[in-house]
C-alpha positions in Angstrom: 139.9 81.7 90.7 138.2 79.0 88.6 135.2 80.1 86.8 132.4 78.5 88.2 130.1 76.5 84.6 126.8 77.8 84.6 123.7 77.3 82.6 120.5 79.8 82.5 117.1 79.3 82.2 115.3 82.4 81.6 116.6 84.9 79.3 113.7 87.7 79.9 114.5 91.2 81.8 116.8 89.8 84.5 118.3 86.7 82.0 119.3 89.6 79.4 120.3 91.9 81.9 122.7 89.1 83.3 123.9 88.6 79.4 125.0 91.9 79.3 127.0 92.1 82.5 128.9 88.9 81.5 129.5 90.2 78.4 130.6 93.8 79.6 134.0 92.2 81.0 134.0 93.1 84.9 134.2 91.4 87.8 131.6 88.6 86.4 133.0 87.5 83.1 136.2 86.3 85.5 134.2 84.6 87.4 131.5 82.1 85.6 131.9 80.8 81.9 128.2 80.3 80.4 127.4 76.4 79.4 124.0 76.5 78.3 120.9 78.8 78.1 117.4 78.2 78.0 114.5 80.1 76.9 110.9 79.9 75.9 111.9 81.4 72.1 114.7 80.2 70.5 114.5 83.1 68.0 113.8 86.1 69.6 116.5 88.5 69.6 118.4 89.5 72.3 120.8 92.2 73.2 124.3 89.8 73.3 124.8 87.3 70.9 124.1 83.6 72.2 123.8 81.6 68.7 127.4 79.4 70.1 126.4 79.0 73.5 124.7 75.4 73.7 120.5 75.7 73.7 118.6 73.5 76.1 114.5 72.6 74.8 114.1 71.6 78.2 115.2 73.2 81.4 115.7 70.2 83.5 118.1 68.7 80.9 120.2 72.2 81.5 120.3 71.8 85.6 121.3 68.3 85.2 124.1 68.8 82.5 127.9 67.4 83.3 129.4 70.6 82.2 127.4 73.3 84.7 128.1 73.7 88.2 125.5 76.2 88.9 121.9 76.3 87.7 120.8 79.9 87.2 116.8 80.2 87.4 115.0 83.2 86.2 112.0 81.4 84.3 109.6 82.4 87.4 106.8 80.6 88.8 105.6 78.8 91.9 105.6 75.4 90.3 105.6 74.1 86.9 108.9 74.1 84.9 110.9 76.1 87.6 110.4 74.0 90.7 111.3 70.3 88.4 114.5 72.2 86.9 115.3 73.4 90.4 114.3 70.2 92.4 116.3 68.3 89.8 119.6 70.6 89.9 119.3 70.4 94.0 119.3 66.3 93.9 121.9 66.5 91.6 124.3 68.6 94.2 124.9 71.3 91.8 124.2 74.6 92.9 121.3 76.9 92.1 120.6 80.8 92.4 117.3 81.6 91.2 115.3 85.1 91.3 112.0 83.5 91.5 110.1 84.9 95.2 107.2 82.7 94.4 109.2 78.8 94.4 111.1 79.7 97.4 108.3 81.5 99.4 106.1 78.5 98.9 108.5 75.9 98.5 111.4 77.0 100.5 111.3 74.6 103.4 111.1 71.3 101.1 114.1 73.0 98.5 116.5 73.8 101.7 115.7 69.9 102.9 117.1 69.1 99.4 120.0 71.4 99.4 120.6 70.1 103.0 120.9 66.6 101.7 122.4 66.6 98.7 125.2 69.5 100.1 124.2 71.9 97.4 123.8 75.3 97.5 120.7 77.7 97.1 121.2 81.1 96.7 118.2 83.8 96.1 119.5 87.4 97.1 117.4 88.4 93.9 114.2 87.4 94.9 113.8 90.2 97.1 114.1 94.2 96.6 116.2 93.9 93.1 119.2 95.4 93.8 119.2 95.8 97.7 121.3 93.7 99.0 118.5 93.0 101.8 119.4 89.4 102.3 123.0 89.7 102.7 122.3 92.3 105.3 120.0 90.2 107.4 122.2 87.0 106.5 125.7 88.2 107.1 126.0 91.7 108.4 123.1 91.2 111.2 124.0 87.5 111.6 124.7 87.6 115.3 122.4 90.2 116.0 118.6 90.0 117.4 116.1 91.2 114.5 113.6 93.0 116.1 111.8 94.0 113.3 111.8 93.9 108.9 109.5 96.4 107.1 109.4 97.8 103.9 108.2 99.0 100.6 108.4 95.9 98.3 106.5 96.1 95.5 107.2 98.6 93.1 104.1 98.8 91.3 101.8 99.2 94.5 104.0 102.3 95.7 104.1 104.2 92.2 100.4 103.5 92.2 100.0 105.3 95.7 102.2 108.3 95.4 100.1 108.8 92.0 97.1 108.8 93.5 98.5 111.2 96.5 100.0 113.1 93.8 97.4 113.8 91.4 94.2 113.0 93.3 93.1 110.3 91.0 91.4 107.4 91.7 93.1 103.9 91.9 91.7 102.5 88.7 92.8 105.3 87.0 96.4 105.2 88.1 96.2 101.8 87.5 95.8 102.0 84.1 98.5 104.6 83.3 101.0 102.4 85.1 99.8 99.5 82.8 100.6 101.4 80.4 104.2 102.8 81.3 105.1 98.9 81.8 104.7 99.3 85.8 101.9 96.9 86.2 101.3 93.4 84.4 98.2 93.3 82.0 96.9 90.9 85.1 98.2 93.2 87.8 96.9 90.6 90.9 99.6 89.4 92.3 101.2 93.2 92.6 98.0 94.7 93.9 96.5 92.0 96.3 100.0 92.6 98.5 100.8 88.6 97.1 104.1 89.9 95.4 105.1 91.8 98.6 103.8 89.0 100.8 106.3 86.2 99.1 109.2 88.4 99.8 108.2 89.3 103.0 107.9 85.5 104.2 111.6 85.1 102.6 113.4 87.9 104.5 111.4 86.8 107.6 112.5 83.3 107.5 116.7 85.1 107.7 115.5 87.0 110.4 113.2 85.0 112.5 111.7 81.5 111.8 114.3 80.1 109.8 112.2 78.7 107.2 109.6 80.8 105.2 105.9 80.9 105.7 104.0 82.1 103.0 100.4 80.4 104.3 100.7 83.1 107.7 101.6 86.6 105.8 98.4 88.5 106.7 97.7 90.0 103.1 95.6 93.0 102.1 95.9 95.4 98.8 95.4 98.7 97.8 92.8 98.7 95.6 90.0 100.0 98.6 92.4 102.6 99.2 90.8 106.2 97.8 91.9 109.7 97.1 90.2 110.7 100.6 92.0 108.3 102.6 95.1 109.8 101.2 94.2 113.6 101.6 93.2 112.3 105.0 96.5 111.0 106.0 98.3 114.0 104.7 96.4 116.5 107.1 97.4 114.4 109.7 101.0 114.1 108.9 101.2 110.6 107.2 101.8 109.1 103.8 99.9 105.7 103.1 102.6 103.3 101.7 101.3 99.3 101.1 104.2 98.1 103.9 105.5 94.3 104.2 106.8 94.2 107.7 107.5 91.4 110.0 107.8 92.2 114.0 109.0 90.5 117.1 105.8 91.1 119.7 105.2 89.5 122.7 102.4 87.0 121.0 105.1 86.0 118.8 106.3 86.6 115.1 103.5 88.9 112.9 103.9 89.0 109.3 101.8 91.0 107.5 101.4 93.1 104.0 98.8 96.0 104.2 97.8 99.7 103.5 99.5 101.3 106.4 99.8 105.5 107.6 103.4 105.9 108.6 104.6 109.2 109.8 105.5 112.0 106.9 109.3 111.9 108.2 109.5 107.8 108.3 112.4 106.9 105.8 109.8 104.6 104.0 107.3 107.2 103.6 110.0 109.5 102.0 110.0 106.1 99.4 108.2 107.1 96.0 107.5 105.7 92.6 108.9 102.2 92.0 111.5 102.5 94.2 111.7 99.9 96.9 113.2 100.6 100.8 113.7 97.9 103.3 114.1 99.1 107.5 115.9 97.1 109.3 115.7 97.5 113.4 117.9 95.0 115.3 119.8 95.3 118.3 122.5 96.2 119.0 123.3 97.7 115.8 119.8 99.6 115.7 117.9 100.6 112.7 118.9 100.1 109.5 117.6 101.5 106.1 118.1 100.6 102.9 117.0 101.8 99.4 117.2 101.5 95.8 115.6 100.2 92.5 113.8 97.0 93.5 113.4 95.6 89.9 114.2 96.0 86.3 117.4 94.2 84.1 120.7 95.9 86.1 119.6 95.7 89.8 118.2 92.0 90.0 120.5 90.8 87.4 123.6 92.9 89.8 122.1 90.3 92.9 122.1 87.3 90.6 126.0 88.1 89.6 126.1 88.8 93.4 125.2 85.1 94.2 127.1 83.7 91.6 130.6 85.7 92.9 129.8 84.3 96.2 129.9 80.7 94.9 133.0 81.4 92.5 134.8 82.0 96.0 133.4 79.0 97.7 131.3 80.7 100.1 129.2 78.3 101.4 126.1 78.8 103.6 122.5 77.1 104.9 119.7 78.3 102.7 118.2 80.8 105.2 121.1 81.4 107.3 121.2 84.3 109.4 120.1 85.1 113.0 117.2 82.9 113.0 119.6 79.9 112.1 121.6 80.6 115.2 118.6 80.8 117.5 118.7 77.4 119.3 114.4 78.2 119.8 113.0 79.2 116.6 110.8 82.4 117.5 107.1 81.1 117.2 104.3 82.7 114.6 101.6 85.0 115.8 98.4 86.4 114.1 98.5 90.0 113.3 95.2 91.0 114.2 96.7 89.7 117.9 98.6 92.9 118.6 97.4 95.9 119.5 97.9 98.8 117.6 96.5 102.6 116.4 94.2 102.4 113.6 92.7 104.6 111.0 89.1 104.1 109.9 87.3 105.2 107.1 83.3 104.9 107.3 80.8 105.7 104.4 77.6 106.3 106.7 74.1 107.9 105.6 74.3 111.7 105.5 71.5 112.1 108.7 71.5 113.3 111.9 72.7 111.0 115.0 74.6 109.0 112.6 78.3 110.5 114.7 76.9 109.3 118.3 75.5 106.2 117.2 79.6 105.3 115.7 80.9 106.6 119.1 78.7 105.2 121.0 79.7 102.0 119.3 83.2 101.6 120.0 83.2 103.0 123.0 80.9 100.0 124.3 84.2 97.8 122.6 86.4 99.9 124.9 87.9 101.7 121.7 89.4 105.1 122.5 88.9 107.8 119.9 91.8 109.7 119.0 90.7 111.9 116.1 87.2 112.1 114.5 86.9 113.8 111.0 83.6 113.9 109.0 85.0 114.8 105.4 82.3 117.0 102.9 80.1 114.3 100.9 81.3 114.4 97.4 78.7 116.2 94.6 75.7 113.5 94.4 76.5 111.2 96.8 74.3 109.6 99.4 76.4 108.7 102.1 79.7 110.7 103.7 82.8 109.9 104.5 83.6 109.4 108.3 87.1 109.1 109.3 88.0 108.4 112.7 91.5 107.1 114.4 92.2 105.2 117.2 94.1 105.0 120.4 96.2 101.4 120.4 93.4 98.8 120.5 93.6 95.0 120.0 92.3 94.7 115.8 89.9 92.2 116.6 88.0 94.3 119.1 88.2 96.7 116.5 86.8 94.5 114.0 83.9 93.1 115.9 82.8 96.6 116.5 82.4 97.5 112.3 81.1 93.9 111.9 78.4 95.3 114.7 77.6 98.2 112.5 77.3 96.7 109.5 74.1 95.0 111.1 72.1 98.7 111.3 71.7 100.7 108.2 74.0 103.5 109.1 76.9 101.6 107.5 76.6 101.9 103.4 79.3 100.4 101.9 83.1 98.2 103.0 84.8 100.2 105.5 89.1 100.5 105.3 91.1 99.9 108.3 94.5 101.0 108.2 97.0 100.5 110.9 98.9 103.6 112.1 102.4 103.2 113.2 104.4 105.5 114.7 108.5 106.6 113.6 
């Protein structure tokens, strides 16, 4: 085998993590020889000595140089400095593996279309789940199977937040901070907390197994932070663990994509997912469900599905960008709103603590043909005005379900934003 030439940009976590394995003298070192690194600070120390290897100012200058072969991105970012240095690597026809969920979730369809054209290739196994190898699975293991359905815990931070809060009781703010603290959660923790980090990873692994190209713009999104220590208590006593769940599903209507607060069964294998681990479920047929676990960031996992990529193309493996079953498909499976598909649901009401307030809700969705399957009125917590109502529903289309808070939100029994959860079942 020829070592493949390859030039980094991004020597943070995952760049330093990849340091060391090249410098720990497996598999990889045998494989690539390093031909340039780039980096935001030129003097910042670093675990493995790279004062001979050749430093690049500018990142687009190190995709472009004669001597590398593959472009290694892990600077991060939907645009800016990462997209240029990619784009220009791509035209160039040299090959790129990069880490970064946000370029390719956004910008995936236009980078394949370069790749496509130039004959490059783009590998990305470490933009989703770290170290679970979810996109080789769907790519190559499943690759003449039909995908029925992806689901999973993908965000880290989100889940270590939730089993906290079940945990412990505390509220999410609270949690929130502590995993701040412990390195969990960014000092802006948005884009893990609004479902947007799950959501681009989602539309990736989506795009292998149904649409062949990813779709960001139609991942239904919702976060965790209405989600309180009742709802959780709640779903307990019922026999379900909340978990924020990226899952993407076959229905008649078409292809759903969504990221939300969701109850799944206590004995589901990703409700029996805590902390920052990640898990992704994979049911296709015929092989049937598949599940998958493991660390889902941090230096050795993502870094372990960079090197991953980079073996591939040291043995000339050479494939589309989002090959897998979907690439085979001769009719792309069409998109579908989530709210489309019928489904159980769990609702959590704060009404005014008076009499009739229980048949007037009842009376409510029963006039938009909702069936009631449970109906729990939790004690009102010391000093408050208003009480939690929590109520769960047969399968019932979510915009029916919808129209029928929207309703009461016009009287003044409703105080407050109600929490709709879907309920799924093992």
């Amino acid at each position: 085998m020829t070592p493949v030439r390859i030039g980094i940009a991004g020597l943070g976590t995952v760049g330093g993590g990849l340091l060391e394995m090249m410098a720990a003298g497996g598999p990889l070192a045998g494989a690539v020889s390093l031909s340039g690194i780039c980096a935001r600070d030129r003097a910042r120390k670093r675990a493995v000595d790279v004062s001979a290897v050749p430093w690049f100012d500018d990142p687009v200058a190190l995709a472009t140089a004669p001597d590398v072969d593959v472009f290694v991105e892990l600077m991060g970012g939907a645009d800016g400095p990462a997209k240029a240095a990619v784009e220009a690597a791509l035209r160039a026809g040299k090959a790129v593996v990069s880490a970064n969920k946000a370029l390719l979730a956004e910008h995936g369809e236009a980078l394949a279309h370069l790749a496509r054209e130039s004959g490059a290739q783009l590998r990305w196994e470490a933009a989703v789940a770290g170290g679970i190898p979810a996109v080789k699975v769907l790519r190559e293991g499943l690759a003449a199977n039909r995908v029925q359905a992806v689901a999973g815990v993908l965000n880290g931070t989100c889940n270590y937040i939730l089993t906290e809060m079940d945990r412990t009781g505390r509220a999410f703010a609270e949690v929130l901070a502590d995993a701040q603290q412990l390195g969990y959660a960014e000092a802006d923790p948005t884009l893990d907390v609004s479902g947007a980090d799950a959501g681009h990873k989602l539309a990736l692994l989506a795009a292998v197994a149904f649409t062949g190209t990813p779709d960001f713009g139609g991942v239904a999104l919702e976060g965790i932070a209405a989600v309180e220590p009742v709802d959780l208590e709640t779903a307990r006593f019922l026999g379900y663990r909340v978990k924020l769940v990226a899952r993407a599903a076959r229905t008649g209507a078409g292809i759903t994509q969504s990221v939300r607060p969701t109850l799944l069964p206590a004995d589901h294998p990703i409700a029996r997912i805590d902390g920052p681990l990640n898990a992704v479920v994979i049911d296709a047929e015929p092989v049937g469900r598949l599940v998958l676990t493991g660390r889902g960031a941090g230096a050795g996992p993502t870094a372990s599905a960079v090197a991953a990529d980079l073996m591939d193309l040291a043995f000339g493996d050479v494939r589309p960008v989002f090959a897998g079953p979907a690439d085979l498909m001769a009719d792309p499976a069409a998109t579908a709103t989530a709210v489309a598909v019928p489904s159980r649901f769990y609702v959590r009401l704060r009404v005014a603590d008076r009499p009739g307030v229980i048949a007037a809700i009842t009376d409510l969705v029963a006039r938009h043909g909702i069936s009631i399957e449970s109906f729990l009125q939790r004690p009102p917590e010391p000093g408050a005005t208003s009480v939690p109502i929590i109520l769960t529903t047969k399968p019932c289309p979510e915009a029916e379900l919808r129209a029928a808070i929207a309703e009461l939100a016009g009287t003044d029994v409703l105080l407050g934003t109600p929490l709709v959860m879907p309920v799924e079942s093992a």
